[in-house]
ROSE-4610 file (N, C-alpha, C; in Angstrom, 1 decimal, always signed):
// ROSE-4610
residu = [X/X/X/X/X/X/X/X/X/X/X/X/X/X/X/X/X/X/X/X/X/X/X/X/X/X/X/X/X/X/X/X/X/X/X/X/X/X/X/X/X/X/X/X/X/X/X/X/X/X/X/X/X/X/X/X/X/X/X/X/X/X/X/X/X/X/X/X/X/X/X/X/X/X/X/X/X/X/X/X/X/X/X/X/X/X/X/X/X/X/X/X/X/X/X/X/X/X/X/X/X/X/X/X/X/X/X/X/X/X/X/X/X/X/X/X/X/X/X/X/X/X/X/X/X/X/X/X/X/X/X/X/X/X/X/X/X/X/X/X/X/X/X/X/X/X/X/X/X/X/X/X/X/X/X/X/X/X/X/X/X/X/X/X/X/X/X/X/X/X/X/X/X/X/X/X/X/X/X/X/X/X/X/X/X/X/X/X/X/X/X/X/X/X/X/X/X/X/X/X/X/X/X/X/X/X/X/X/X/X/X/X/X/X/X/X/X/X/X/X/X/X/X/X/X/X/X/X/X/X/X/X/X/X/X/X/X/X/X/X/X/X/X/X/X/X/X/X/X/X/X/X/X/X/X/X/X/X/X/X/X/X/X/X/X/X/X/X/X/X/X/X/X/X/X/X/X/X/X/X/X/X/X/X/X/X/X/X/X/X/X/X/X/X/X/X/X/X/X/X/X/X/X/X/X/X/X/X/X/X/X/X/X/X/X]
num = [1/1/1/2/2/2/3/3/3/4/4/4/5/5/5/6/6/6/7/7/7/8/8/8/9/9/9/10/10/10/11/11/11/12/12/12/13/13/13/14/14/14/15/15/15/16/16/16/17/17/17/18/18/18/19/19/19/20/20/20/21/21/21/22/22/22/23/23/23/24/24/24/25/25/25/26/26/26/27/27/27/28/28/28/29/29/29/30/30/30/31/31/31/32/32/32/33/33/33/34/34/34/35/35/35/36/36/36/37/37/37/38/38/38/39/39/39/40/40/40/41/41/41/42/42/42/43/43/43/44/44/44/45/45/45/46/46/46/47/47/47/48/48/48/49/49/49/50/50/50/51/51/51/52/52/52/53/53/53/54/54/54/55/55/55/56/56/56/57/57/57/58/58/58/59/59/59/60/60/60/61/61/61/62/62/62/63/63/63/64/64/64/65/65/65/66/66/66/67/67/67/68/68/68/69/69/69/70/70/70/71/71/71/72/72/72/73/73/73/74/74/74/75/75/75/76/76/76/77/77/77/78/78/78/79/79/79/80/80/80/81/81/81/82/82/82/83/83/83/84/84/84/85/85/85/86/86/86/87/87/87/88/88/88/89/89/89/90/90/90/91/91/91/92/92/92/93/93/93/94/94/94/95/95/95/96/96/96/97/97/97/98/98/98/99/99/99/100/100/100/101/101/101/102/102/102/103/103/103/104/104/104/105/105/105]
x = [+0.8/+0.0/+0.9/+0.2/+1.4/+1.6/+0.9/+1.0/+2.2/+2.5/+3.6/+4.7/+4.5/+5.8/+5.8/+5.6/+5.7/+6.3/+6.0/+6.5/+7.4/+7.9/+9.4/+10.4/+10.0/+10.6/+11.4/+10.6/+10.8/+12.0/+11.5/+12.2/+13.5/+13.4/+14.9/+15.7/+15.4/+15.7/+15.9/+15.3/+14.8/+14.5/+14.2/+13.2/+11.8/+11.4/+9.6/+9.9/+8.8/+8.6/+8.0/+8.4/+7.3/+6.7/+7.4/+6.9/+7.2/+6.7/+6.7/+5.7/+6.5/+6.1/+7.0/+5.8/+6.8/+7.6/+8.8/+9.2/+8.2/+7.3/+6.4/+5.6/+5.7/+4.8/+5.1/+6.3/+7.7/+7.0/+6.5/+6.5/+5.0/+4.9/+3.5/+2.9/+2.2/+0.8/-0.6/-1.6/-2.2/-2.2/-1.4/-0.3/+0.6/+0.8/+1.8/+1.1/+2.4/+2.2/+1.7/+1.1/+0.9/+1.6/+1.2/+2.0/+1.4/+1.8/+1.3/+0.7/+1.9/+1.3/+2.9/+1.7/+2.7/+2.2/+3.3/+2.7/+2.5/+2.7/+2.2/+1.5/+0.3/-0.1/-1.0/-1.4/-2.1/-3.4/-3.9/-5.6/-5.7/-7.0/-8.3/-8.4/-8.5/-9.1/-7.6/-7.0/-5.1/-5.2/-5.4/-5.2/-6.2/-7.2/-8.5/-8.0/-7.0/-7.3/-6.5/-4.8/-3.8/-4.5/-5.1/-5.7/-6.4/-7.1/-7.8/-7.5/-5.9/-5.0/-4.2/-4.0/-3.2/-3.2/-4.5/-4.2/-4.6/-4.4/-4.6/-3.0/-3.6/-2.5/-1.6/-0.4/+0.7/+0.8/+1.1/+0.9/-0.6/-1.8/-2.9/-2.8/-2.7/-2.7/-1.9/-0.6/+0.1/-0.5/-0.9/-1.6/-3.3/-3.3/-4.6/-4.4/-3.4/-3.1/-2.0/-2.0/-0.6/-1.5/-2.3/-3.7/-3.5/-3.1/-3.6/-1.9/-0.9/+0.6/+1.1/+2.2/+2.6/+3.4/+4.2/+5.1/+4.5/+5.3/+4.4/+5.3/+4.2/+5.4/+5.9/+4.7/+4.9/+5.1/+6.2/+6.2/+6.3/+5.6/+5.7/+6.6/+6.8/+8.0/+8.8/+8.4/+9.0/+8.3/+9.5/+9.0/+9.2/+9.6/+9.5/+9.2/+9.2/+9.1/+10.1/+10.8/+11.3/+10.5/+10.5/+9.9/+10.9/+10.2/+11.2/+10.6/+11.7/+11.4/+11.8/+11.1/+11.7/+11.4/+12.3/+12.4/+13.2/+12.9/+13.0/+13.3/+14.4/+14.2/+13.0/+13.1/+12.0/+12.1/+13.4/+13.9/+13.6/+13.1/+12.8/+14.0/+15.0/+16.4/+15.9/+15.8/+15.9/+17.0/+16.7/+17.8/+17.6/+18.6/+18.4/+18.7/+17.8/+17.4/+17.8/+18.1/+18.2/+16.9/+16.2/+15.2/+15.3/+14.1/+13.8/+13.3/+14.2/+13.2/+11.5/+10.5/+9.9/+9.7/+10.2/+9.7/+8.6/+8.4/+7.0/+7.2/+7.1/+6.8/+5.8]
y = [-1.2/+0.0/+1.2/+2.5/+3.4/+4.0/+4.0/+3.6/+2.8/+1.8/+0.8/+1.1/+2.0/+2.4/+3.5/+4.8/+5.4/+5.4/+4.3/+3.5/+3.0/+2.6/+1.5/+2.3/+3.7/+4.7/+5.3/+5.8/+6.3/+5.5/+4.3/+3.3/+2.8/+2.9/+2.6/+3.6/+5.0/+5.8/+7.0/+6.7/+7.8/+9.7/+9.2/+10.5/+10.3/+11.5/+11.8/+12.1/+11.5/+11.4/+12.4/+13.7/+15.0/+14.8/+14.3/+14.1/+12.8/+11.8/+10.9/+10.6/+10.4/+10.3/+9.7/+9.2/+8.1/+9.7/+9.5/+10.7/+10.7/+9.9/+10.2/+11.5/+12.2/+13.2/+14.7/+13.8/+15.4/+15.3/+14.2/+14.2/+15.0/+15.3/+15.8/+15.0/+15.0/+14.4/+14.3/+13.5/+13.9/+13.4/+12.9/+12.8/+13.6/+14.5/+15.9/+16.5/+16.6/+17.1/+16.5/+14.6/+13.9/+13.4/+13.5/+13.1/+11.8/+10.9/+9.5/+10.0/+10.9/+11.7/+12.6/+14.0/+15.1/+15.4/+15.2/+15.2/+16.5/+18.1/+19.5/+19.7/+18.8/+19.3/+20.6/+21.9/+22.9/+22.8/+22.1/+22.3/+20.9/+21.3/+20.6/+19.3/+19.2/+18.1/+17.0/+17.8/+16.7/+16.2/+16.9/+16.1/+15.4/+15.5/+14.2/+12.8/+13.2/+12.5/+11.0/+12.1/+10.9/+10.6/+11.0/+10.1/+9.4/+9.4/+8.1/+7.0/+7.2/+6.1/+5.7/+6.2/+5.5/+4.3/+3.5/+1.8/+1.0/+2.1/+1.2/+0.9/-0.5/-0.7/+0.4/-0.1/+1.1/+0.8/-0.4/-0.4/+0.2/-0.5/-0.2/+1.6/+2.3/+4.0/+4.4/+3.6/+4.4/+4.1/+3.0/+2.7/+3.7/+3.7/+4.9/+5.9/+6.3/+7.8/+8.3/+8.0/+7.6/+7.2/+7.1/+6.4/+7.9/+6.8/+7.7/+8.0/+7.8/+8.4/+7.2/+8.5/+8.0/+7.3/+6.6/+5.6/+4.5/+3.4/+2.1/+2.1/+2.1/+2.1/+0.9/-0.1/-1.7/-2.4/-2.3/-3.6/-5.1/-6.2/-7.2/-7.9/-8.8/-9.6/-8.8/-7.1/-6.5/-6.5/-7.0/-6.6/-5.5/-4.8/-3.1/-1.9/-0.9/+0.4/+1.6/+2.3/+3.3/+4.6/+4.9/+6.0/+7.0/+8.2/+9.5/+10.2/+10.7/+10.8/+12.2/+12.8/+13.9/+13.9/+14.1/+13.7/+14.9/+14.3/+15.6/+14.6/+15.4/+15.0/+15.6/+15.1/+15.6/+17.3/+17.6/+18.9/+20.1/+19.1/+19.8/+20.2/+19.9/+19.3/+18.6/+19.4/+18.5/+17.7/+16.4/+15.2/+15.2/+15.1/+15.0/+13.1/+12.6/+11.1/+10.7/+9.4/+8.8/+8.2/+7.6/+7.1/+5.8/+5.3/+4.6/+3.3/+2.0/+0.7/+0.4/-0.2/-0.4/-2.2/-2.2/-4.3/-4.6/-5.8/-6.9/-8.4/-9.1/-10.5/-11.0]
z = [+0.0/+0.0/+0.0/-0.5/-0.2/+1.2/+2.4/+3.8/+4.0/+3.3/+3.7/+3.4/+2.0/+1.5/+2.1/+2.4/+3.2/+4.5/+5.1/+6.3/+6.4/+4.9/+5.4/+4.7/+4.1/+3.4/+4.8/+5.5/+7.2/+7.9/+8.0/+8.5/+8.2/+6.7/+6.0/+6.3/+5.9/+6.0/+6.9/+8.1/+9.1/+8.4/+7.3/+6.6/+5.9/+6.0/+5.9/+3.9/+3.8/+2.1/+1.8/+1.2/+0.8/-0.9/-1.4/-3.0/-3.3/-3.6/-4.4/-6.0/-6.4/-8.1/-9.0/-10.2/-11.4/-12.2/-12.5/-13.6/-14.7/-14.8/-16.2/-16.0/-14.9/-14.3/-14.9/-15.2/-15.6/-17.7/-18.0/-19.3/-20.0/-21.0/-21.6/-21.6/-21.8/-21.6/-20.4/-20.3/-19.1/-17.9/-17.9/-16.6/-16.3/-17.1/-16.6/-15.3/-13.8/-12.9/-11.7/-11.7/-10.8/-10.3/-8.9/-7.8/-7.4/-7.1/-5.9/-4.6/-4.2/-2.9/-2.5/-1.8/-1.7/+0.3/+0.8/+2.5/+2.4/+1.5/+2.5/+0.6/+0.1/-0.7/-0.1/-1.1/-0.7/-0.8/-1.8/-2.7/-1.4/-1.1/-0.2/-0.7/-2.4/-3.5/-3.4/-3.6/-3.3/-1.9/-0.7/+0.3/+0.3/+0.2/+0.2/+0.1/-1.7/-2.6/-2.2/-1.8/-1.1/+0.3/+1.2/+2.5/+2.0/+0.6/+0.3/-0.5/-0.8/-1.6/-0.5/+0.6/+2.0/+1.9/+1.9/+2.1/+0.6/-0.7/-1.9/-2.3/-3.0/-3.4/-4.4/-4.2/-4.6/-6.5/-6.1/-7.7/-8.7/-8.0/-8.7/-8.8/-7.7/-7.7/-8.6/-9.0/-9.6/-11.3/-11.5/-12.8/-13.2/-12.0/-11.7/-12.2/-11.2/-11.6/-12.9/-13.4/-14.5/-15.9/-15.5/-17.2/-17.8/-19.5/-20.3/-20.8/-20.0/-19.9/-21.5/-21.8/-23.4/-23.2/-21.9/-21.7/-20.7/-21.2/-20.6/-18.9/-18.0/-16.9/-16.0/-16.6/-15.9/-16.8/-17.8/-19.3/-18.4/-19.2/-19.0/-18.4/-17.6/-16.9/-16.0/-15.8/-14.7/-13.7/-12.5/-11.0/-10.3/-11.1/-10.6/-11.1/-10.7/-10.8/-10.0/-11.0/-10.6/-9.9/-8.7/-7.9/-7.6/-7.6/-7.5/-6.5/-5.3/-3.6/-3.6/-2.9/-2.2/-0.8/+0.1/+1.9/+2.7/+4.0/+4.5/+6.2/+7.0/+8.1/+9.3/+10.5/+11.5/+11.4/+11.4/+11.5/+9.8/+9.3/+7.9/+7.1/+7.0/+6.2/+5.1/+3.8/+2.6/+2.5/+2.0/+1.6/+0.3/-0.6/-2.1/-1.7/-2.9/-2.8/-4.2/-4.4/-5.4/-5.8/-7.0/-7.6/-6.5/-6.5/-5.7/-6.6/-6.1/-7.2/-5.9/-6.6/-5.4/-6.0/-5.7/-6.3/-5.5/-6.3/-6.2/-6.4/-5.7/-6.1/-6.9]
């Protein structure tokens, strides 16, 4: 779920996730500008939207939210996906992050 990944994001890392998202977000199309989830989104409709993908699965949200995108982001026979982090400590210290794999069995 993304709850879980959020959690073991913390855990691995002892930092707080502020942006997460596929790079296809950065590309044209209408998926240009989505987030998975942004912890200080501003619009009312954004925070709803991620407290109500909290316990969906990570993969299905990201296939959710990402429809319609000009690149394929789950090709066949892969068990992963590249995720792109932006984090932060308790103390609000940005950490610049590397892409993130998220695997699956």
């Amino acid at each position: 779920t993304l709850r879980a990944f959020l959690e073991a994001f913390r855990e691995d890392t002892g930092l707080v996730v502020g942006d997460l998202y596929h790079a296809v977000a950065e590309a044209d199309g209408p998926q240009k500008g989505r987030f998975l989830f942004q912890q200080w989104a501003f619009k009312k409709e954004l925070k709803e939207l991620y407290a109500s993908k909290m316990d969906a699965d990570l993969l299905e949200w990201l296939q959710e939210r990402y429809e319609g995108s000009p690149v394929e982001l789950l090709p066949e026979g892969r068990a992963y996906v590249q995720l792109l982090v932006s984090a932060q400590n308790d103390e609000g210290t940005e950490f610049k992050t590397p892409p993130v794999l998220y695997r699956w069995a």
